[in-house]
C-alpha positions as CSV (number, residue, x, y, z in Angstrom):
1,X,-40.8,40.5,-43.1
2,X,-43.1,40.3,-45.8
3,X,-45.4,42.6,-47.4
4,X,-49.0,43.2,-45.4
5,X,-51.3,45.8,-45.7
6,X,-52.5,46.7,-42.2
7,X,-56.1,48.5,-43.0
8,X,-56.9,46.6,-46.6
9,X,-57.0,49.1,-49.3
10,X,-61.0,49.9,-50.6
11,X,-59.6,49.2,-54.0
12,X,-58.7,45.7,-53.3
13,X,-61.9,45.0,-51.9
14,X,-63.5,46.4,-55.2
15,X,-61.3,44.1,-56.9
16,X,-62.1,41.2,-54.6
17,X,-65.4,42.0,-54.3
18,X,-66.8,38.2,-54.0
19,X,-64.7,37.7,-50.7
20,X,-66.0,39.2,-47.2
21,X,-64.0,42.3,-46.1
22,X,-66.0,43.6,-43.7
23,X,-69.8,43.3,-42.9
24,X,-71.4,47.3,-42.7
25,X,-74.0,47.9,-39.9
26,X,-75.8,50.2,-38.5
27,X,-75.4,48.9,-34.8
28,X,-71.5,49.5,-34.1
29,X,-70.6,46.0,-34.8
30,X,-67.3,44.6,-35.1
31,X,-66.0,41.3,-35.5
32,X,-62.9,39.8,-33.9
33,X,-61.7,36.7,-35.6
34,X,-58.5,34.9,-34.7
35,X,-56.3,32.2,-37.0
36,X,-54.7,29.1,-36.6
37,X,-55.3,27.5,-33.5
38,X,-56.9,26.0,-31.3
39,X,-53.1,25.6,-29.4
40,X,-53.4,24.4,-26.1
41,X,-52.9,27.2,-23.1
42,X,-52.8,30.3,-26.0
43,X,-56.2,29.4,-27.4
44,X,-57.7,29.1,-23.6
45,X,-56.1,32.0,-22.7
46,X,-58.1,34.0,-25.3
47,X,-61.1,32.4,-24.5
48,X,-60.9,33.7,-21.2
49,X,-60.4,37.2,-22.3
50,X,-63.9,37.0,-24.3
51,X,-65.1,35.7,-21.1
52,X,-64.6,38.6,-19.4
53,X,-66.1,40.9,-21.8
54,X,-68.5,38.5,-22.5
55,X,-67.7,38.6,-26.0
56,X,-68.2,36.0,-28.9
57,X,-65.6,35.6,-31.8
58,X,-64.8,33.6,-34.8
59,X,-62.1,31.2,-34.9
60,X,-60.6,30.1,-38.2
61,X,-59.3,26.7,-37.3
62,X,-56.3,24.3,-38.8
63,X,-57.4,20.9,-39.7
64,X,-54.8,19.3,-38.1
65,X,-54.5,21.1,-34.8
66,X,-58.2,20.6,-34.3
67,X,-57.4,16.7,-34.4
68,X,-53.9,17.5,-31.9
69,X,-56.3,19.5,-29.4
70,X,-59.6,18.3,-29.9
71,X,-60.6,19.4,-26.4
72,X,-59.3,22.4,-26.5
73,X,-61.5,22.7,-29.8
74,X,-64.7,21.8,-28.3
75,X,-64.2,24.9,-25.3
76,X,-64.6,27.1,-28.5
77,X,-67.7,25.5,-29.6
78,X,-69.5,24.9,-25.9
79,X,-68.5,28.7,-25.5
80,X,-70.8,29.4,-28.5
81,X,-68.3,30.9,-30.8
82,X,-67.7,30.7,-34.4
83,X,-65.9,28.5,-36.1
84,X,-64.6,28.7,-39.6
85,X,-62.3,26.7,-42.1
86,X,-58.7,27.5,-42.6
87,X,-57.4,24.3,-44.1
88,X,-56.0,21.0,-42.7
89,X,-52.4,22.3,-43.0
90,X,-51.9,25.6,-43.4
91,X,-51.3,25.8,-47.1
92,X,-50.8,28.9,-49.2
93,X,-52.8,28.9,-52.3
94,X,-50.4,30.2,-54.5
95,X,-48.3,27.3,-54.2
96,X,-50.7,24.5,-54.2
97,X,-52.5,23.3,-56.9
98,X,-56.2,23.8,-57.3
99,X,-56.8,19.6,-56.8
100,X,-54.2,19.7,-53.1
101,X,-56.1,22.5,-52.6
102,X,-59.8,21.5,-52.3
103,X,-58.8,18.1,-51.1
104,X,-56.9,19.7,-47.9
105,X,-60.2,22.1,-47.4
106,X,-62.3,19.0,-47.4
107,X,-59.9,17.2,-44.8
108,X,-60.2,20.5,-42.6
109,X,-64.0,20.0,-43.0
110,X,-64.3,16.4,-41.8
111,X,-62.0,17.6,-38.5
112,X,-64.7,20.0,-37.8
113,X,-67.5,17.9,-38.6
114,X,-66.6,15.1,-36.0
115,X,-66.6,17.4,-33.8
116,X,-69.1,20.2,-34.2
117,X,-72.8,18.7,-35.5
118,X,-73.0,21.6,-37.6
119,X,-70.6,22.3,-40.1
120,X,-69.2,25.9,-40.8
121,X,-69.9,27.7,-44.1
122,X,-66.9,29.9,-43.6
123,X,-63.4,29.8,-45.0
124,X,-60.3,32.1,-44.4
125,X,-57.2,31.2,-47.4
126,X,-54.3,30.7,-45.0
127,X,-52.0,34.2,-45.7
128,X,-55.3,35.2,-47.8
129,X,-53.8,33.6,-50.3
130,X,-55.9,32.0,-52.7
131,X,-55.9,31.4,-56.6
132,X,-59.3,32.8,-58.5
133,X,-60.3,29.1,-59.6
134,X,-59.5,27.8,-56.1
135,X,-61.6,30.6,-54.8
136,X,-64.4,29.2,-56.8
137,X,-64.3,25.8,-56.1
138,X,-64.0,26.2,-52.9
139,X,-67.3,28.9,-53.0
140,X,-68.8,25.8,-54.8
141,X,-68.4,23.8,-52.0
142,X,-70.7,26.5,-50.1
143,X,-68.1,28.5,-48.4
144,X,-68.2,31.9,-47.5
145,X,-64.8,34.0,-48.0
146,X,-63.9,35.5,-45.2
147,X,-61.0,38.0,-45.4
148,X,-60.1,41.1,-43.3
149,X,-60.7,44.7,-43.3
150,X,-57.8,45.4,-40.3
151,X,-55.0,43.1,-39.7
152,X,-53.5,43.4,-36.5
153,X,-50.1,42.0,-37.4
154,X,-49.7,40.1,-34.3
155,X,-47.7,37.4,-36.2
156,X,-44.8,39.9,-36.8
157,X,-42.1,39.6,-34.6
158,X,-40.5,42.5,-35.6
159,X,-43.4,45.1,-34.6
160,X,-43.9,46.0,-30.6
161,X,-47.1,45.0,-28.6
162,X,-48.0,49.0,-28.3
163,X,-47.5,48.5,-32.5
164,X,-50.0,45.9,-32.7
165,X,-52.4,47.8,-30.5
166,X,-52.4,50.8,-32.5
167,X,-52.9,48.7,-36.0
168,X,-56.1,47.6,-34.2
169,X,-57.2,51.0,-33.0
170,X,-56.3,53.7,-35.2
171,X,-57.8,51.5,-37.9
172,X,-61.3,49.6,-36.7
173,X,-64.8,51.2,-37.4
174,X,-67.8,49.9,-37.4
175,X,-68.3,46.6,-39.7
176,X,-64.1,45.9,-39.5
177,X,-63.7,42.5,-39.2
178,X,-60.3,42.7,-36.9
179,X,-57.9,39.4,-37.8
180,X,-55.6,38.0,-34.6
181,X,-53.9,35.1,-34.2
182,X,-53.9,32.4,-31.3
183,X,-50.7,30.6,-31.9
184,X,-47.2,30.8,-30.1
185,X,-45.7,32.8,-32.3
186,X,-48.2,35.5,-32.1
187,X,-48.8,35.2,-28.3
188,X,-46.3,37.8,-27.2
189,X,-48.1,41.0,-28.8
190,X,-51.4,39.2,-28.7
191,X,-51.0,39.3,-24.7
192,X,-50.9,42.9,-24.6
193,X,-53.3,43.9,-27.2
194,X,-56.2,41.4,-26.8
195,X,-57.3,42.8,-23.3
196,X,-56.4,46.5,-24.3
197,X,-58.5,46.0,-27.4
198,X,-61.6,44.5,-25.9
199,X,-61.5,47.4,-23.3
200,X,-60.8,50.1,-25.3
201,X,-63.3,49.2,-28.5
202,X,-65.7,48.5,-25.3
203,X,-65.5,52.1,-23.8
204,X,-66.0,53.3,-27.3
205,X,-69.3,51.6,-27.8
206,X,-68.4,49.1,-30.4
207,X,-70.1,45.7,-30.0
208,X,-68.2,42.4,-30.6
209,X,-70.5,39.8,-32.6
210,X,-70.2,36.4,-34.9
211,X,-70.0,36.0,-38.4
């Protein structure tokens, strides 16, 4: 398994200080976000589990899974969440030039678009990968960089659902913006932690909202 920091060290925020890490408050705020989707059955299921809690989120959606499930898309938007950019395929910056780059961002944009009336001003660099001119451009284009302050690992097959839970809890505080992931692959641990999570963070007086 690769490298991944699980609570994102201050210094690379410091470093990286033009990208979103986590948005301080003074009102307990935290901000659930989740990648990938929207996948049929996994991306319902977690918008059920908001609907419980009545709690809003922030879904960074692929380009071309928003044109596969374009229903299942527009139950995150007529559920009044977020909805943010993540590229039409999934592509890691650091292998793709700057030009593939940009032009898959703008495909991802013109999925959302012909869906959502608004367009989103946010944008999460699949794997948070992303070169410092891409990172520009892209910013040029009016997006926001939204990165992560805890990572719940969900994606790893190798870590346990009580793993992923305590990534999420021994690390949030107030302002974390928390990173899961509604895809397949992530749906075993994210079954256990996503309920535990928005009970647990609820008992302890955090409040879910949108970026």
């Amino acid at each position: 398994m690769s490298f991944y920091w699980i609570k994102t060290n201050s210094l690379i925020k410091k470093i990286f200080s033009k990208y979103i890490w986590d948005i301080p408050n003074d009102g307990n705020k935290v901000y659930l976000t989740f990648d990938d989707g929207p996948v049929p059955e996994i991306t319902e299921w977690v918008l059920k589990e908001l609907k419980k809690y009545d709690t809003k989120a922030t879904f960074f959606c692929i380009g071309n899974n928003i044109e596969k499930n374009p229903d299942v898309f527009a139950k995150i938007i007529n559920e009044d969440h977020s909805i943010g950019n993540h590229t039409f395929n999934h592509l890691n910056g650091w292998k793709t030039s700057t030009e593939d780059y940009l032009e898959n961002t703008k495909l991802c944009e013109a999925s959302i678009s012909d869906l959502k009336p608004r367009t989103s001003n946010l944008f999460r660099p699949p794997y948070g990968k992303i070169k410092a001119l891409q990172a520009k451009k892209v910013k040029q284009l009016g997006y926001k960089i939204i990165m992560w302050d805890v990572l719940s690992a969900d994606f790893d097959t190798e870590i346990s659902p009580e793993k992923c839970l305590d990534n999420v809890l021994n690390n949030v505080k107030s302002g974390s913006i928390i990173v899961f992931h509604d895809s397949i692959k992530a749906f075993p641990n994210l079954e256990y932690t996503l309920p535990k999570t928005l009970k647990i963070l609820t008992e302890r007086g955090f409040v879910f909202d949108l970026i």
